[in-house]
C-alpha positions in Angstrom: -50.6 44.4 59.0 -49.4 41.0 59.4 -50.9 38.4 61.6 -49.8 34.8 62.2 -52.6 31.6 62.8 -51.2 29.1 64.8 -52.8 25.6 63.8 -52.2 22.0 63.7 -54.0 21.3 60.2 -55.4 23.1 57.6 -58.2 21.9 55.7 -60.5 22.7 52.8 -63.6 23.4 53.4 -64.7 20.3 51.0 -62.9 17.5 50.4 -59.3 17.2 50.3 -57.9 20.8 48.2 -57.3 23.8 49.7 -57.4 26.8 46.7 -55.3 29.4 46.7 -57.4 32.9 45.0 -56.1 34.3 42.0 -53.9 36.7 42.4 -52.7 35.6 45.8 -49.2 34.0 46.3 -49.2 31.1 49.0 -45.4 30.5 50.3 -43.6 28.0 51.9 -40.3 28.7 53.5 -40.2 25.4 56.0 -41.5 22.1 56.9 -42.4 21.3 53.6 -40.4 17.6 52.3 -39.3 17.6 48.6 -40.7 13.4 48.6 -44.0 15.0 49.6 -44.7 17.5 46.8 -46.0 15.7 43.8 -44.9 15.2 40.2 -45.0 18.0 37.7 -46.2 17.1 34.9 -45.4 18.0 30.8 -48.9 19.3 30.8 -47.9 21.9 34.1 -44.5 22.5 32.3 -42.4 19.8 33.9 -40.8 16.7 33.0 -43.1 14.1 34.8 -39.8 12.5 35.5 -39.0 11.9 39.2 -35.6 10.9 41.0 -33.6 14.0 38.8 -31.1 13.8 35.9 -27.5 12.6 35.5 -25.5 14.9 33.5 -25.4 14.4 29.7 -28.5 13.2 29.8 -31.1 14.0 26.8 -35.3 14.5 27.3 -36.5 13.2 24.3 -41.0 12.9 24.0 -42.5 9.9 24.0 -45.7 11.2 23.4 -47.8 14.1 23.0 -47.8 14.4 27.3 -44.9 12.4 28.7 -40.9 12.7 28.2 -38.2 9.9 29.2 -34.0 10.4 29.3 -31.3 8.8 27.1 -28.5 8.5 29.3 -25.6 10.0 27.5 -23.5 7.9 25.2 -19.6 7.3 25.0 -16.9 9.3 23.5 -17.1 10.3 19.6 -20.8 8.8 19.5 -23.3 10.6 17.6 -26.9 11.2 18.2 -29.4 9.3 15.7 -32.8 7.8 15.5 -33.1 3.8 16.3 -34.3 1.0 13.7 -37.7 2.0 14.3 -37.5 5.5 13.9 -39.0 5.7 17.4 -36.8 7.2 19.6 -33.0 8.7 19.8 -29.8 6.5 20.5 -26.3 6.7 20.2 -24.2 4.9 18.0 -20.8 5.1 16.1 -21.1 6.9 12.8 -23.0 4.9 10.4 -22.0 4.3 6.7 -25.0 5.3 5.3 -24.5 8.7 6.9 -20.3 8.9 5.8 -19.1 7.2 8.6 -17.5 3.7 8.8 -19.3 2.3 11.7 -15.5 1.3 13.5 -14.7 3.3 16.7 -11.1 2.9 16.2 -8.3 1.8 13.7 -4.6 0.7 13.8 -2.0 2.3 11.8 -2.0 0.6 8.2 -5.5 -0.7 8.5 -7.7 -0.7 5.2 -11.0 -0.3 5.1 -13.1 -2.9 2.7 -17.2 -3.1 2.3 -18.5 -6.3 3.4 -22.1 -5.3 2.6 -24.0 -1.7 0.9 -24.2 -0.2 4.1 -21.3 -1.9 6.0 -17.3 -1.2 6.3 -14.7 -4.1 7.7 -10.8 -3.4 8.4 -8.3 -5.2 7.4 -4.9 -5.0 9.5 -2.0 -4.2 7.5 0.2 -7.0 6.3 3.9 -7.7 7.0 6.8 -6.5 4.8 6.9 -7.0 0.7 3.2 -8.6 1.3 1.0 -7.6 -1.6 -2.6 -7.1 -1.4 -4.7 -10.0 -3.3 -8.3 -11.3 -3.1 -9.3 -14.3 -0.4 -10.2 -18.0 -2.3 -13.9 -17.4 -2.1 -13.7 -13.8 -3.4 -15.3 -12.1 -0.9 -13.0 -10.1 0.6 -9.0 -8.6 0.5 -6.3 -10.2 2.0 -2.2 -9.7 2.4 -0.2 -12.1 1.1 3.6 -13.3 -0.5 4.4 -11.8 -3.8 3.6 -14.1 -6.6 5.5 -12.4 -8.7 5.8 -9.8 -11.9 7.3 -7.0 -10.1 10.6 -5.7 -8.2 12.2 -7.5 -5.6 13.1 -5.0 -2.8 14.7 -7.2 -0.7 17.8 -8.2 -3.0 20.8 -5.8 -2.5 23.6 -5.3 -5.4 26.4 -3.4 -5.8 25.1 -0.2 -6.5 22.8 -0.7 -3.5 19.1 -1.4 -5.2 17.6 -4.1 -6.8 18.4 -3.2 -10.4 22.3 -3.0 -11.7 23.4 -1.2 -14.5 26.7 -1.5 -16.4 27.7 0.4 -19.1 31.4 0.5 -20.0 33.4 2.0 -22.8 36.5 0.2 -23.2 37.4 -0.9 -26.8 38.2 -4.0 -27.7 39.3 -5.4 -30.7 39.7 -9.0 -32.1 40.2 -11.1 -35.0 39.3 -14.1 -33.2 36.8 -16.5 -34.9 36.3 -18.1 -31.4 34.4 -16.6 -28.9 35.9 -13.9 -26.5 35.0 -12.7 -23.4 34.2 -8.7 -24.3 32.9 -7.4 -20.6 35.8 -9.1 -18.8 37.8 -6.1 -17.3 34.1 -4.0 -16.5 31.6 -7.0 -15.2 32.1 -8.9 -12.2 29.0 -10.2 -10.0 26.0 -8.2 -9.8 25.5 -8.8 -6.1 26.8 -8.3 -2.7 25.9 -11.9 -1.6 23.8 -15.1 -2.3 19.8 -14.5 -3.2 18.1 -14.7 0.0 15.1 -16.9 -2.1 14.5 -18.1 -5.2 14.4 -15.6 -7.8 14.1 -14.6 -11.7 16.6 -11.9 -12.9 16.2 -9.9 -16.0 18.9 -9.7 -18.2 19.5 -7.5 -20.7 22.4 -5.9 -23.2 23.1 -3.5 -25.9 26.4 -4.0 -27.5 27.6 -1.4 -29.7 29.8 -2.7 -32.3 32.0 -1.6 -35.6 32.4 -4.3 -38.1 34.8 -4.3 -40.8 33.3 -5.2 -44.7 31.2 -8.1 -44.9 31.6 -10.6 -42.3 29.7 -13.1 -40.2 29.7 -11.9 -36.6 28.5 -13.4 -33.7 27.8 -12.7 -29.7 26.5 -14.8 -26.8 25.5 -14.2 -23.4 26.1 -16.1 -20.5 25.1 -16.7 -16.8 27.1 -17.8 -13.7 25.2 -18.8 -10.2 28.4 -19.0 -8.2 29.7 -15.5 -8.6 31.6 -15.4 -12.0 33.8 -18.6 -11.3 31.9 -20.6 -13.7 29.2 -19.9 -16.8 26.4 -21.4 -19.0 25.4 -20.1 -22.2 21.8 -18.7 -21.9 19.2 -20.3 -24.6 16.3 -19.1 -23.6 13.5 -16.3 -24.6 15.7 -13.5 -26.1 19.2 -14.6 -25.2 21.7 -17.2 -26.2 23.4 -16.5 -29.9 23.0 -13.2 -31.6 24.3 -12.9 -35.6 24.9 -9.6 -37.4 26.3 -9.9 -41.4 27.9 -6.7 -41.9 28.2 -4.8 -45.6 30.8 -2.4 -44.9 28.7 1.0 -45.3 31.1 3.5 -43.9 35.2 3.5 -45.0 34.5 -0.4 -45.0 33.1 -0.3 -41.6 29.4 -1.2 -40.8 28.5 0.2 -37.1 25.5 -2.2 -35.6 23.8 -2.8 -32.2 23.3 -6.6 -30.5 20.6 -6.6 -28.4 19.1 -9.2 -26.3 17.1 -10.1 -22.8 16.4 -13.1 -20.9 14.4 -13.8 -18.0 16.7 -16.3 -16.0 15.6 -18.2 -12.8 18.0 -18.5 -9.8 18.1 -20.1 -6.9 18.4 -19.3 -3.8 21.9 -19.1 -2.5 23.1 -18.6 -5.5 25.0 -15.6 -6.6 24.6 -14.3 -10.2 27.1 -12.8 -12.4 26.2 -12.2 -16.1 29.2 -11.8 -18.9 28.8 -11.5 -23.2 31.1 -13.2 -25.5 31.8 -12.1 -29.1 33.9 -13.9 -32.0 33.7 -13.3 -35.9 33.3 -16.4 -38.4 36.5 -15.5 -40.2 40.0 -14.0 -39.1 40.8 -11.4 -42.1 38.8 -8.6 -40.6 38.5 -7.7 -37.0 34.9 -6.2 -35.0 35.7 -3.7 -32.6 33.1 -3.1 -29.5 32.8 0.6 -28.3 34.3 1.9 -31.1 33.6 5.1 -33.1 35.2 5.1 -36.6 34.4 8.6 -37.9 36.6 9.8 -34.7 38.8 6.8 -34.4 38.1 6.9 -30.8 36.4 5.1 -28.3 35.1 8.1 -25.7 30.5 8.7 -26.2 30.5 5.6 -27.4 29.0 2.7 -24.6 27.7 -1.0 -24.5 25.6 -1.5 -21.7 24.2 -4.4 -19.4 21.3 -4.5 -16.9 20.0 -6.9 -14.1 16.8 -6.6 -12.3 15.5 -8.6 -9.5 11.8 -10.1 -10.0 9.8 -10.1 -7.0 
């Protein structure tokens, strides 16, 4: 039956511990303050760790008997062991474990090593910026075309950066001085004045019937103020071309002129390309866009290009 002592104090018998027997349950339902029971320890099955937990927190040993917490770390973090291999912490990913070490990015960054284990960003550059490497050559960097490739920022007629001409009209001429063979097909290549200064490709194929042997001639010229004047061009693969004909076909010899130039303009100028012809002698004519085995002039092209160097 149950039965109920009323004391003030219990005490052992000897010293300062009062045992429970084995097999016997001793429990308390009152009266009892949590700050007054004592620490359980790793070796009883606790934590040894007073005050409580805040949530995320992570146990971790630091020894064979005693634990400690790593408060929880912040968003995207990962879980890995310190310099010292000693205890946990929480870092960004590291490169050495295929992360980059950066918690965030902007659109258009690039990432770049600055060391075997380390990852920098660079921001992205502005517009028509190319990608080069810094004076000291250390790292990359954004900065103003120097050059070599298309210039994107030029707008011609056919709404890009290269124009292309090709044109079938015949022309025929005796004349043994120079006449101007794209007039009714070539204005200006552009819709306005270069925005900077620029170098243009140039470049034609000129497809020709000459009657028996003659001297014949073409040049191509440049104009910076959109076809109202023109300079002959003298430079790399332009200026003066000269075909001898030998009269292979019904005394007509079908050849190709071909040239290019790279041509520097400046800005606010606009330019306009055009290709003169003329033959040293007047007894036989040279027809451009011609075909003689047909006696027409339709399949058969001369063509002109422009392209805007960056």
């Amino acid at each position: 039956m149950a039965s109920t002592i009323k004391v003030d104090n219990i005490e052992g018998s000897t010293g300062s511990t009062i045992t429970v027997p084995t097999g016997q349950t001793l429990t308390l339902t009152d009266g009892l303050a949590v700050a007054s029971l004592p620490t359980v320890t790793v070796a009883k099955g606790g934590t040894g760790i007073p005050g409580g937990f805040t949530a995320g927190d992570v146990l971790y040993a630091t020894g064979a008997t005693t634990l400690a917490k790593l408060p929880k770390g912040t968003a995207e973090q990962i879980l890995s062991m310190n310099s010292g291999a000693t205890a946990p912490e929480w870092t960004s990913v590291d490169v050495s474990v295929g992360g980059t070490g950066l918690a965030s990015f902007t659109a258009g960054d690039i990432l770049y090593a600055t060391g075997a284990t380390t990852l920098a960003k660079l921001a992205k550059g502005s517009a028509a910026e190319v990608m080069t490497m810094n004076a000291g050559a250390t790292a990359p960097e954004w900065a103003a075309s120097a050059g070599g490739g298309l210039d994107a920022t030029s707008t011609f007629a056919n709404g890009g950066n290269v124009f292309y001409n090709r044109w079938n009209t015949q022309q025929t001429t005796s004349s043994t001085t120079y006449v101007d063979i794209t007039a009714s097909v070539w204005t200006s290549i552009g819709t306005g004045a270069l925005s900077a200064n620029k170098k243009i490709w140039f470049q034609y194929k000129v497809q020709g019937v000459f009657e028996a042997t003659g001297d014949y001639y073409l040049k191509s010229y440049k104009s910076i103020d959109n076809g109202s004047n023109y300079t002959e061009i003298s430079t790399n693969g332009g200026g003066e071309q000269h075909y001898e004909s030998h009269g292979v076909h019904d005394n007509w010899d079908t050849y190709s002129f071909i040239g290019w130039d790279i041509i520097p303009f400046s800005s606010g100028e606009t330019p306009a390309f055009k290709l003169m012809m003329k033959r040293a002698s007047s007894s036989n004519p040279f027809r451009v866009n011609y075909d003689e085995d047909n006696d027409t002039n339709t399949g058969i092209y001369s063509i002109m290009s422009a392209i805007v160097m960056a």
